[in-house]
Structures are given as C-alpha cells and as structure tokens.
C-alpha positions in Angstrom: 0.0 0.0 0.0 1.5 3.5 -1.1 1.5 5.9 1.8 1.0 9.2 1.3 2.5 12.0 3.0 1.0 14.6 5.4 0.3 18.6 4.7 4.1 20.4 5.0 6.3 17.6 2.7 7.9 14.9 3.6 8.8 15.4 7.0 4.6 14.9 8.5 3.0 12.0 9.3 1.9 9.5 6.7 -0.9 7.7 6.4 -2.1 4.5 4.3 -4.2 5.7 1.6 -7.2 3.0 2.7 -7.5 5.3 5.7 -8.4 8.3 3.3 -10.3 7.1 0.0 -14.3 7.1 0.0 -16.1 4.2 0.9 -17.3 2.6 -1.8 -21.2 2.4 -2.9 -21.3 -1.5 -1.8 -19.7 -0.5 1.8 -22.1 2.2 2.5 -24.7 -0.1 2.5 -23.0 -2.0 5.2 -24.8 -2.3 8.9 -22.8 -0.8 11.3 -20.3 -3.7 13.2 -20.3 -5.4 10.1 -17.2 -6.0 7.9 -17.1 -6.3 3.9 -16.8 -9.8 2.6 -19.6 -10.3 5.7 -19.4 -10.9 9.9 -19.8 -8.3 11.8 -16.5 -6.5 13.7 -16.2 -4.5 17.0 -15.0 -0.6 16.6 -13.0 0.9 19.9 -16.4 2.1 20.8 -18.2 -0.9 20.9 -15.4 -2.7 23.3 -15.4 0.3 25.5 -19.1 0.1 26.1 -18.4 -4.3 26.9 -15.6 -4.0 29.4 -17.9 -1.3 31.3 -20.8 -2.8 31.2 -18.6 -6.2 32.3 -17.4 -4.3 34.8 -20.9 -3.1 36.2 -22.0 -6.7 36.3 -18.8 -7.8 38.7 -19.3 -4.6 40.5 -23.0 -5.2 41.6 -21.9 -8.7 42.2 -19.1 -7.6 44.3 -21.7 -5.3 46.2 -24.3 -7.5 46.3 -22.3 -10.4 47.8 -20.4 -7.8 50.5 -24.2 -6.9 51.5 -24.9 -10.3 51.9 -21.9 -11.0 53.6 -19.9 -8.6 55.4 -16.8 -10.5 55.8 -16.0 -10.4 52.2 -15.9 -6.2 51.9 -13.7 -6.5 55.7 -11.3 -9.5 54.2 -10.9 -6.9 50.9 -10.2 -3.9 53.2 -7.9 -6.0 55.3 -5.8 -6.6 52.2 -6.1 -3.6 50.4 -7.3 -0.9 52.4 -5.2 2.0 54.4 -3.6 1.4 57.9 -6.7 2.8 60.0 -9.1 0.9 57.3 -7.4 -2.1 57.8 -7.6 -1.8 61.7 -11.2 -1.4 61.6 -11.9 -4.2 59.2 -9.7 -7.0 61.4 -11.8 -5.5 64.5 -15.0 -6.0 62.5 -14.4 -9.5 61.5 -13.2 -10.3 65.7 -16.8 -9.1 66.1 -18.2 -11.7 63.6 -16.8 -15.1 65.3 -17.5 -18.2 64.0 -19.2 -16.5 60.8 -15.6 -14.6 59.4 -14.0 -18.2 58.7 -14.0 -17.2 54.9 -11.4 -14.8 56.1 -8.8 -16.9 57.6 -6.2 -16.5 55.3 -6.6 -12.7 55.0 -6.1 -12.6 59.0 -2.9 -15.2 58.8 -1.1 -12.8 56.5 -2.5 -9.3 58.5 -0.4 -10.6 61.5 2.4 -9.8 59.5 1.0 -6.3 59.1 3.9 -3.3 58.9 1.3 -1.5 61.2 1.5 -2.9 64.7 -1.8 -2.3 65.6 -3.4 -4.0 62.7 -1.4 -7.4 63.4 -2.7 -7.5 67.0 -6.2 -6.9 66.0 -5.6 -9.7 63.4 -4.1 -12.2 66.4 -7.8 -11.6 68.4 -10.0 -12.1 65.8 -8.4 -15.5 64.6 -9.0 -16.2 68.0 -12.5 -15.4 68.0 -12.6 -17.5 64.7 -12.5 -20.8 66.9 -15.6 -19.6 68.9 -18.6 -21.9 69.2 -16.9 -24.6 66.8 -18.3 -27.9 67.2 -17.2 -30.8 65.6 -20.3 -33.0 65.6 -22.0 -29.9 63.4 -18.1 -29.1 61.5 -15.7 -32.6 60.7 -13.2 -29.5 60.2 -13.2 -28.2 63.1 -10.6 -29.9 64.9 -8.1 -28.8 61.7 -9.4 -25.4 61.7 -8.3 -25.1 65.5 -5.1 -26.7 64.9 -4.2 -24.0 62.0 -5.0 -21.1 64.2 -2.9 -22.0 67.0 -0.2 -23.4 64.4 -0.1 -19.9 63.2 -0.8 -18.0 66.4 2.6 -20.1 67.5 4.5 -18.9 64.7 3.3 -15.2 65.4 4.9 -15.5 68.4 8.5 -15.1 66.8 7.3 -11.8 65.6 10.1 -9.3 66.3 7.4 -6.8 68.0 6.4 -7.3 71.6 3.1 -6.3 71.0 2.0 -8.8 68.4 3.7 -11.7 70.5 1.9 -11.1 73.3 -1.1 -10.9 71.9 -0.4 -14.3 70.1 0.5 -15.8 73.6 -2.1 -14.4 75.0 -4.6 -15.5 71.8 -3.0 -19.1 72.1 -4.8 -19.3 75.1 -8.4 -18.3 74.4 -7.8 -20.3 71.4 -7.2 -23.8 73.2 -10.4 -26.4 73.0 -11.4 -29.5 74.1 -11.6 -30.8 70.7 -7.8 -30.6 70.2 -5.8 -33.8 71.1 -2.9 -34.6 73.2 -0.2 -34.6 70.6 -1.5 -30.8 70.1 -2.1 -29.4 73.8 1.4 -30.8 74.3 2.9 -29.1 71.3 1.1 -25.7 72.6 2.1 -26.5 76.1 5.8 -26.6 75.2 5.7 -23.1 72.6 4.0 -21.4 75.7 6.7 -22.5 78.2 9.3 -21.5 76.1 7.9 -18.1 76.0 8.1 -17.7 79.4 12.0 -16.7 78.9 10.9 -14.0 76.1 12.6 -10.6 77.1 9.5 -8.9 77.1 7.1 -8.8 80.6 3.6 -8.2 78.7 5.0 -11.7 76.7 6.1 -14.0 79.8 2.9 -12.7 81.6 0.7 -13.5 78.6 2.2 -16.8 78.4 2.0 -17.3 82.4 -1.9 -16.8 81.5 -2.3 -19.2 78.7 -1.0 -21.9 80.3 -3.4 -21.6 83.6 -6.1 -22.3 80.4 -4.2 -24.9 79.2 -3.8 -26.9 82.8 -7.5 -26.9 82.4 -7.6 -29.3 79.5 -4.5 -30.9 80.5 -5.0 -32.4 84.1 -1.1 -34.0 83.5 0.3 -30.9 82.6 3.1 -30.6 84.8 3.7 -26.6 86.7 6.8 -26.3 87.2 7.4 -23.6 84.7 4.8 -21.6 86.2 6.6 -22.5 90.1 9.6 -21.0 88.2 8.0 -18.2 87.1 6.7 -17.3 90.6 9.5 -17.8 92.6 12.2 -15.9 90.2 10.9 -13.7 87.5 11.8 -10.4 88.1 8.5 -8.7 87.1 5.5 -8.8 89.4 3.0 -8.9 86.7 4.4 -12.3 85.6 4.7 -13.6 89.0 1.3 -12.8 89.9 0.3 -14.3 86.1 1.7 -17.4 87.1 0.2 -17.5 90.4 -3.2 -16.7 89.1 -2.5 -19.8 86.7 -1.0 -22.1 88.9 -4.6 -22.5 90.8 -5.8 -24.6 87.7 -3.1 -27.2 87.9 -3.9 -30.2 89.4 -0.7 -32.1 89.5 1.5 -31.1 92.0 -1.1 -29.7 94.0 0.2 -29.4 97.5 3.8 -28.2 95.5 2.0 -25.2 94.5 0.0 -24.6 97.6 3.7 -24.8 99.7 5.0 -21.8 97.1 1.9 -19.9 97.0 1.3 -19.9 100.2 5.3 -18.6 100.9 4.4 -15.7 98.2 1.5 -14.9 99.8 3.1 -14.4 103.2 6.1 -12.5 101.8 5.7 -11.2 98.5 4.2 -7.6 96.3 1.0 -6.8 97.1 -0.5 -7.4 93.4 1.4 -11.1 93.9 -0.2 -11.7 96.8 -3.7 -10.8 95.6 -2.9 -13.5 92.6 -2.0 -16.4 95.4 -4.9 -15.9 97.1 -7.2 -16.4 94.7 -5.3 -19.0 93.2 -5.8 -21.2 96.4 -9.1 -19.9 96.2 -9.7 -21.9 93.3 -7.6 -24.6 94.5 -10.4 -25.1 97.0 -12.9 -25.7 94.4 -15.4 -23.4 95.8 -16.0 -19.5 94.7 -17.4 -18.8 98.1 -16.4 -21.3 100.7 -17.2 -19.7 103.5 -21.0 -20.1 102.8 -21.0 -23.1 101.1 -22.6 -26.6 102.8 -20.3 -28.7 104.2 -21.6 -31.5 102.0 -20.5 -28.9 98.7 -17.2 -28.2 100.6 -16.6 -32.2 100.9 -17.7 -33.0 97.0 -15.6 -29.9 95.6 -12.8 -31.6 97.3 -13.0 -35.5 96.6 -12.6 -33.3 92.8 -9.7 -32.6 93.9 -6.1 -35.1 94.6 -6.3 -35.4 98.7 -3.5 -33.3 100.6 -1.1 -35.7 101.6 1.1 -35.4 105.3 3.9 -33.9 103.9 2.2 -30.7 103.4 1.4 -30.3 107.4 4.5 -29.3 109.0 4.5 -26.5 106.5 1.5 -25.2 106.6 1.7 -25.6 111.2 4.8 -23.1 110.2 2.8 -21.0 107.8 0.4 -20.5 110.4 2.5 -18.0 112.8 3.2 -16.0 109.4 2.5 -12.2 109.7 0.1 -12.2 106.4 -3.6 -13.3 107.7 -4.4 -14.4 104.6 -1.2 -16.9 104.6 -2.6 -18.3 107.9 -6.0 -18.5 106.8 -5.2 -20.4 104.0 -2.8 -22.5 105.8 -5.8 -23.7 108.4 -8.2 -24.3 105.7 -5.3 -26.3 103.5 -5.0 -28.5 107.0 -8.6 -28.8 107.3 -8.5 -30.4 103.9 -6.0 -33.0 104.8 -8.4 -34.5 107.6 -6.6 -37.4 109.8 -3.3 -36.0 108.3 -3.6 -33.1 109.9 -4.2 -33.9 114.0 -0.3 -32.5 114.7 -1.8 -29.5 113.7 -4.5 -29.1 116.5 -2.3 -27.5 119.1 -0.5 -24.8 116.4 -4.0 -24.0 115.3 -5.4 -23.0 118.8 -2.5 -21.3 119.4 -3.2 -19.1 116.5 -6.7 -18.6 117.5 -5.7 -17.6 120.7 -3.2 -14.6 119.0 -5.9 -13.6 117.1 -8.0 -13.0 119.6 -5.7 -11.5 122.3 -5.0 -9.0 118.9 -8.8 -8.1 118.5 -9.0 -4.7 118.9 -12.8 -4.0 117.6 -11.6 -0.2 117.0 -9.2 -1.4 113.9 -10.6 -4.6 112.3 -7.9 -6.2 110.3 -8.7 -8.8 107.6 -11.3 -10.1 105.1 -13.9 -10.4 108.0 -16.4 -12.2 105.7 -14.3 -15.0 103.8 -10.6 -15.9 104.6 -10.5 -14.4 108.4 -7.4 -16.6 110.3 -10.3 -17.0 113.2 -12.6 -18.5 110.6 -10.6 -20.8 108.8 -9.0 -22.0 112.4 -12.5 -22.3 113.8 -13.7 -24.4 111.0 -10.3 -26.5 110.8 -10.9 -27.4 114.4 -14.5 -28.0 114.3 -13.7 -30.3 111.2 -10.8 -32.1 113.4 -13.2 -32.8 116.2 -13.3 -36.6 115.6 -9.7 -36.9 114.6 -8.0 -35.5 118.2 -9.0 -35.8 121.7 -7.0 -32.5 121.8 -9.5 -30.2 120.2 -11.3 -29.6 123.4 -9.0 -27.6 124.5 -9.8 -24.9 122.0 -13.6 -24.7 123.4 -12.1 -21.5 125.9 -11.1 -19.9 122.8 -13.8 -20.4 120.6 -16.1 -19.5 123.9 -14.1 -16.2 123.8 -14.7 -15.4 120.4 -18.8 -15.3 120.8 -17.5 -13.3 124.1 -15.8 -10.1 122.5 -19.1 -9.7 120.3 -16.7 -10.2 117.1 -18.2 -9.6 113.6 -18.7 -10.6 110.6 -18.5 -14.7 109.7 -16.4 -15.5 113.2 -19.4 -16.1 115.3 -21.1 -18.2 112.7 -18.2 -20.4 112.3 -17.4 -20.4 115.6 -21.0 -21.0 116.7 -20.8 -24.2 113.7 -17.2 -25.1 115.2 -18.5 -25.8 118.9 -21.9 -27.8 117.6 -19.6 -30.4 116.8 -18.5 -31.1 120.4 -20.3 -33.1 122.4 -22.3 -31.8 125.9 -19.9 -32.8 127.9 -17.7 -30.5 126.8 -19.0 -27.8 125.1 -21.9 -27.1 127.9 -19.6 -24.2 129.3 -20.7 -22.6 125.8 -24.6 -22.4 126.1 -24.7 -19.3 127.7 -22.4 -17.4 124.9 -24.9 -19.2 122.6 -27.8 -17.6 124.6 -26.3 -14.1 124.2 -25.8 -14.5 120.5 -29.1 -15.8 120.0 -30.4 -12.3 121.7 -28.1 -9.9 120.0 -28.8 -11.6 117.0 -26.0 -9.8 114.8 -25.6 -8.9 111.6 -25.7 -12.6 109.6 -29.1 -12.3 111.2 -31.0 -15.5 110.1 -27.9 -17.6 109.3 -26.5 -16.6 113.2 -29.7 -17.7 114.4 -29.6 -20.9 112.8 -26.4 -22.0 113.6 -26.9 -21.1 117.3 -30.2 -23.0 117.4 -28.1 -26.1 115.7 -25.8 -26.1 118.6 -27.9 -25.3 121.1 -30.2 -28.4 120.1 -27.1 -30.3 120.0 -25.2 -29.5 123.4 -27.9 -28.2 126.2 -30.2 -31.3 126.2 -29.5 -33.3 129.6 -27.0 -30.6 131.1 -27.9 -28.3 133.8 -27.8 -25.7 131.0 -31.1 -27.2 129.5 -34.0 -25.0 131.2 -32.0 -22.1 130.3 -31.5 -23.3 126.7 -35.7 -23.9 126.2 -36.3 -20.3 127.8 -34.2 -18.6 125.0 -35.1 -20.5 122.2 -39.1 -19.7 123.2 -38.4 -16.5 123.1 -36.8 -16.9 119.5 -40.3 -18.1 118.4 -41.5 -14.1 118.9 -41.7 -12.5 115.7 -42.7 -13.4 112.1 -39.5 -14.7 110.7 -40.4 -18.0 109.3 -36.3 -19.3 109.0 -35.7 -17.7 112.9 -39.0 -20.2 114.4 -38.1 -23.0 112.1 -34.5 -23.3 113.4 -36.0 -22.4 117.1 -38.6 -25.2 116.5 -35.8 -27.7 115.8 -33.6 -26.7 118.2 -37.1 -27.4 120.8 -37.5 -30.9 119.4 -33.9 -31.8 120.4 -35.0 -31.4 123.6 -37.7 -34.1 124.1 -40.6 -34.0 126.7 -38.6 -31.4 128.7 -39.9 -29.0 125.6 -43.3 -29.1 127.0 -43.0 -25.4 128.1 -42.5 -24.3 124.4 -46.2 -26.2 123.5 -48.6 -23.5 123.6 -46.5 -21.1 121.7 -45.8 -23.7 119.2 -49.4 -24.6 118.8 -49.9 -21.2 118.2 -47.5 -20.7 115.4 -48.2 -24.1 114.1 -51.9 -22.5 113.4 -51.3 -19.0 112.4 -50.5 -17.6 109.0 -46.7 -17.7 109.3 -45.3 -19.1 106.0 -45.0 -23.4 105.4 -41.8 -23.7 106.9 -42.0 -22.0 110.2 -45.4 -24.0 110.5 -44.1 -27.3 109.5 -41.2 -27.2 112.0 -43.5 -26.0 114.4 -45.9 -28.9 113.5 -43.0 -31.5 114.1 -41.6 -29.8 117.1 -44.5 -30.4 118.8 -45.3 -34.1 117.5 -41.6 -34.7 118.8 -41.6 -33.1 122.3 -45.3 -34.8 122.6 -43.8 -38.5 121.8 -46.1 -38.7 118.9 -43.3 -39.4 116.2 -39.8 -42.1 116.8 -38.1 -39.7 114.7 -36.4 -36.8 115.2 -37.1 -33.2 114.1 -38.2 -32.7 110.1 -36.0 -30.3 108.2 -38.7 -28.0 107.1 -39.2 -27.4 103.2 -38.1 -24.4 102.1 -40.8 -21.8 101.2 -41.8 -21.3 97.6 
C-alpha cells in the first residue's frame, strides 16, 4: 500500500491511503459492526461500552455479595485498604466469630502487618474465629483449631512485643477440648518456652495461657509456672503465674507450699494472685457459705492433701500475712486425719488472734478468709480426729464473748456444735447471748446457734436455760428464725413441754409453710407422737 504524506512535505505523518479514500457504494450499504466480505466487527467504541458494562455486572456482584456477607468487603479492606481501614476491618471481622472463617487466610497474612496495631487486632480475631466450633456440626473443626494455634505459635517469633503477646495471650483463648494430646502438648511446650521472652507483657501473657491450658491438660506438669513465681523479676508475671497455677492439678500441695510462701512475703499485686489462686484450688468461689456436703464434693474433685504438706503449713500458720494463715488452716482442714499434729499450732493461732482483737481497727477479710474463721472451722472439722481439740472450746467461747463480727461467730458458733455436751456445755450461755443480739448474719446466726444449742444443752444443767431462750426466738414473724427455734425445741424431748402452747400457736397462724411445718414436728416430737427426730422444714416457695 503507497502511503502518502501529510500537509508540509515529507517530513509529516503518513498515512495509508485506505484510511483516506471514500467508501465505496457496496460499503455504504453495510450495517454498522459489520465487515465487507460479511461478519460483523467491533469498533474501539463498541469494546469500551463491553468492558464497562462487564465491569458493572462484577461490581454489583461484588456489592451485592459484600451486602450479603460482610466479611468479604472487611477481608478486601484487610488486604487492600489504608492502615486505620485495615484496623477497623480485622476488628469488625473479631466481632463476627464463627461466621468470618472465609477470612482466615486474609487474618494469617495481616499478622504480619507493617502497622502494629493492625497485626494484634488480626491475632484476636483469629481467635474469635475458633468460637462456638463444634465438631459434631463441623468434621473441620478440629483442623481449623489446629491451623489457628499453628499460626498463632509462629506469630509468636514476631520481632514486636506487642503482636507476641497478643499471640500468647490469643494461644490461650484459642485452646479447645476438641484438640488432642499430641496438640495441647505441642502448645504447652511453645507457651513455656515463652516464658523466657525478654518482654514482661509476653512471659505474663504466656504465664496466663498456660493456667487455660492446665484446664484441658490435668497432666500438665507446673513447674514452669513455680519457676516463674519464685524468680521472674517482674510482678506482673509472677502474679500471672500465680493466678494460673490455681488450675493445675498435678503437684497440687507443691504449688499450695510456694503460694502460700508468696503470699506471706511477696508484692501486694502477687499476693492478691496467690490468694485467689488457692481460692480456686479449693474448688469453691465462696467457701465460707457453702454446705459442708458442697465443701466435701468440691474436694473428693480434687487429689487429697497428703502429710507432707502439714509441718509447712503448722509453720505458715504463725506468718505475719492473715491471709497466709488462713489459708494455711483451711489447707489442714483439707488434709483431715493428716492433719491432727496440727490441733495445738491452730489454737495457738486462734488464741493470738483473739488477744489482737481490737474491735476499733478490724484487720482482715472479715467475711471469707478471716485466720479466726478458717481456724475455727479447721478445728470443728478435726473434732473426731484428736481428743485434743477440746481444748480450743475456751477460745472459741471467747470469740462469741468479744461480740466479734462478721462470719467469726457463725463459724465459731458451727465449730462448737460439733462437740459433744460434755464439753461444750460451758458454751450455752455465749450461745444464749448471741441468740439475743442476734447480729448482723441475722438468720444464718440464728440458725447455727439453734443447731448447737439443740445439739449440746439437752441433759446438762444448761437445758432450762436453753428452752427459755429459744421460746423466746419463736417471737416474731420470721419464718427461718422459728423453724430453726422449732428444731432446736425438738432436740429437747418431753422437757420442751413449756414451748407447746406457743408452738401450737404458730403451728396454726398464717406464718409461711416452713416455720409451721417445723412447728408442726416440734410439737409431734416433744409430745412422743413421732420415733423420729425433728423434720428439716421445706423451704418456702
């Protein structure tokens, strides 16, 4: 084809000379899009006009989809978006749980995120990803959990402090029943060796994750955490590990020896940690208020104390912490038989504590780990075990005496119902005089001085007495106050007989079922009517 050249010579553009002629008469009657010699062919326009309206079709697919299902537009911003965009979106799919799964591998790669901030929100929410996974409704749940803590592990050589911890700290939440051993044991050891990272916020986060772990592993063994405890430098991971070291149930009375020392001699935020670590060692939230019958069960859940913890915890028991020695008596309560050297060190202690008592400066947790009421229960629960106990009846006496507060005259009160009359008859008239001040425990006072009253004045000179007061606890319209008086009455037999009329009265009047229905067998009992002894009343409605 001859070109021909542009206006100005031969230096201008040239241009084939098919571009310029006329179309011919045959190709003007062509249909636009189509070519001569026949098909049809696609100008610039045309294709501009496909690859939008293309576009507009993935677009609305895009949107639609992302409207439909959230994680999809927060995955995309994870990957693509700015720093702050980025932050937001691994937050937003955290807040999604179980449903953001479809956005695993954007979350794996953002914990390698340049911005800090974006990698730690990243470690939470593949943690969050695990929530709720059940592998009898997902056969890949097991392997789903298994490649979150695989990569949560390897985020934990992350050069930053920040996104380390948060992976130690992840590792834990992220632990599951439906793991295996191989895997809690491959976890175990990664956390452990993290307890020597250089950072604090790591070793504590690590210190945390393996108190989870010691829940799903009963053979996990603690003394990495004992380690931690006795020689980290920082007292954040020392409390950490103390905190954790409650959920371990091998070496059991190990740990209770160390965090009992810590307790007596260690920082303030440590201390708090050991205590409610052997808190939890207990089994109980609340011991102090729980049945005895709850207090036994939560610890047949438990490995028994064995002797070898005793002569320690005789010694912790003269420590200058009162939390150290009220854990100490409750630890030697647990160890029952084992624990009858103990009897003499433990009234000793009660007998500081009370010669200390000023009522002007109360020291202590006067409602749940008091020294006076862990030693008053310890003794109370060592009654059978040593002749020896009976000496602490002038102490416990002396307690109800100084009109103490708080849980000490309940427990006390409990402690001396489980002597017998001949030796706890001295007590009936401190009983008396806490039945009439009736303190602040109010009807759980009242109950347990009814309890011993019914259990120690029958048959001792003591006994008129007894019946007087406990008629004149049968004034009022408290149905748990006559119940437990009503009892108390039927312990005493025929020699009850001054208590019928009132009884009869309240057995007939509109006091709620349980006040009448201990009245009721109060008086069937004292009359001879019935072989057995007084009903527990059912509890109101």
């Amino acid at each position: 084809m001859r070109p021909i050249q542009g206006p100005g010579g031969g230096g201008g553009m040239k241009f084939p000379i098919r571009v310029l002629r006329r179309r011919t008469s045959s190709e003007a009657n062509l249909l636009p899009g189509e070519a001569p010699g026949g098909g049809r062919s696609f100008g610039v326009r045309t294709m501009m006009i496909l690859v939008a309206a293309s576009g507009a079709v993935i677009w609305a697919g895009m949107t639609v989809r992302e409207a439909m299902a959230p994680v999809h537009l927060w995955a995309r911003r994870l990957r693509n978006g700015a720093a702050d965009e980025r932050l937001a979106a691994a937050w937003d799919l955290a807040m999604l749980g179980g449903d953001a799964k479809a956005a695993f591998p954007s979350l794996a790669a953002a914990l390698g995120d340049p911005d800090e901030r974006v990698a730690v929100a990243a470690a939470w929410a593949l943690v969050k990803l695990q929530h709720g996974a059940k592998p009898s409704q997902d056969p890949q749940a097991a392997d789903a959990a298994r490649e979150t803590l695989a990569t949560l592990i390897e985020a934990m050589r992350d050069p930053r402090p920040a996104v380390r911890e948060a992976a130690a700290d992840g590792l834990g939440h992220a632990l599951t029943p439906i793991l295996g051993v191989a895997d809690l044991d491959r976890n175990a050891g990664a956390l452990l060796a993290t307890l020597g990272d250089e950072s604090d916020g790591v070793r504590a986060a690590a210190a945390r994750s393996l108190g989870v772990l010691a829940g799903l592993a009963p053979t996990l063994a603690p003394e990495g955490l004992t380690a931690a405890l006795e020689r980290d430098p920082s007292a954040p991971v020392r409390a950490a590990a103390a905190l954790s070291l409650g959920s371990f149930r091998a070496g059991r009375d190990a740990i209770a020896v160390r965090l009992v020392r810590a307790l007596g001699t260690d920082e303030p935020e440590v201390r708090d940690a050991c205590h409610k670590s052997l808190v939890r060692q207990a089994g109980l939230r609340d011991p102090l208020f729980s049945s005895r019958a709850a207090i036994e069960a939560a610890i047949r859940d438990f490995p028994p104390r064995t002797a070898a913890l005793v002569p320690e915890m005789i010694k912790t028991l003269a420590s200058p912490e009162p939390r150290a020695r009220s854990h100490a008596a409750a630890i030697l309560r647990e160890s029952g038989p084992e624990a009858e050297s103990s009897v003499p060190a433990l009234i000793d202690m009660l007998r500081r504590e009370v010669d200390s008592y000023d009522p002007a400066r109360p020291t202590g947790d006067l409602s749940l780990w008091d020294p006076i009421v862990q030693g008053a229960q310890a003794l109370g629960d060592l009654v059978d075990v040593s002749p020896r106990t009976v000496e602490a009846i002038p102490v416990l006496i002396s307690i109800l005496e100084r009109g103490m507060y708080g849980a000490r005259p309940l427990k006390t009160t409990e402690a001396l119902a489980r002597f017998g009359p001949e030796d706890a008859e001295r007590a009936v008239p401190m009983l008396l005089g806490a039945l009439r001040r009736e303190a602040p425990q109010g009807d759980l006072l009242v109950g347990a001085v009814c309890e011993a009253l019914g259990r120690i004045a029958p048959g001792t000179p003591q006994a008129d007495e007894a019946i007087a007061g406990l008629i004149d606890a049968l004034d009022g319209d408290r149905p748990a106050k006559v119940a437990n008086a009503s009892r108390a009455l039927a312990s005493f037999g025929p020699s009850a007989k001054s208590a019928l009329p009132r009884l009869r009265e309240l057995a007939a009047s509109s006091l709620k079922s349980s006040g009448r229905s201990a009245a009721l067998s109060a008086i069937r009992w004292i009359e001879g009517i019935t072989p057995e002894g007084p009903s527990e009343a059912e509890p109101d409605p």
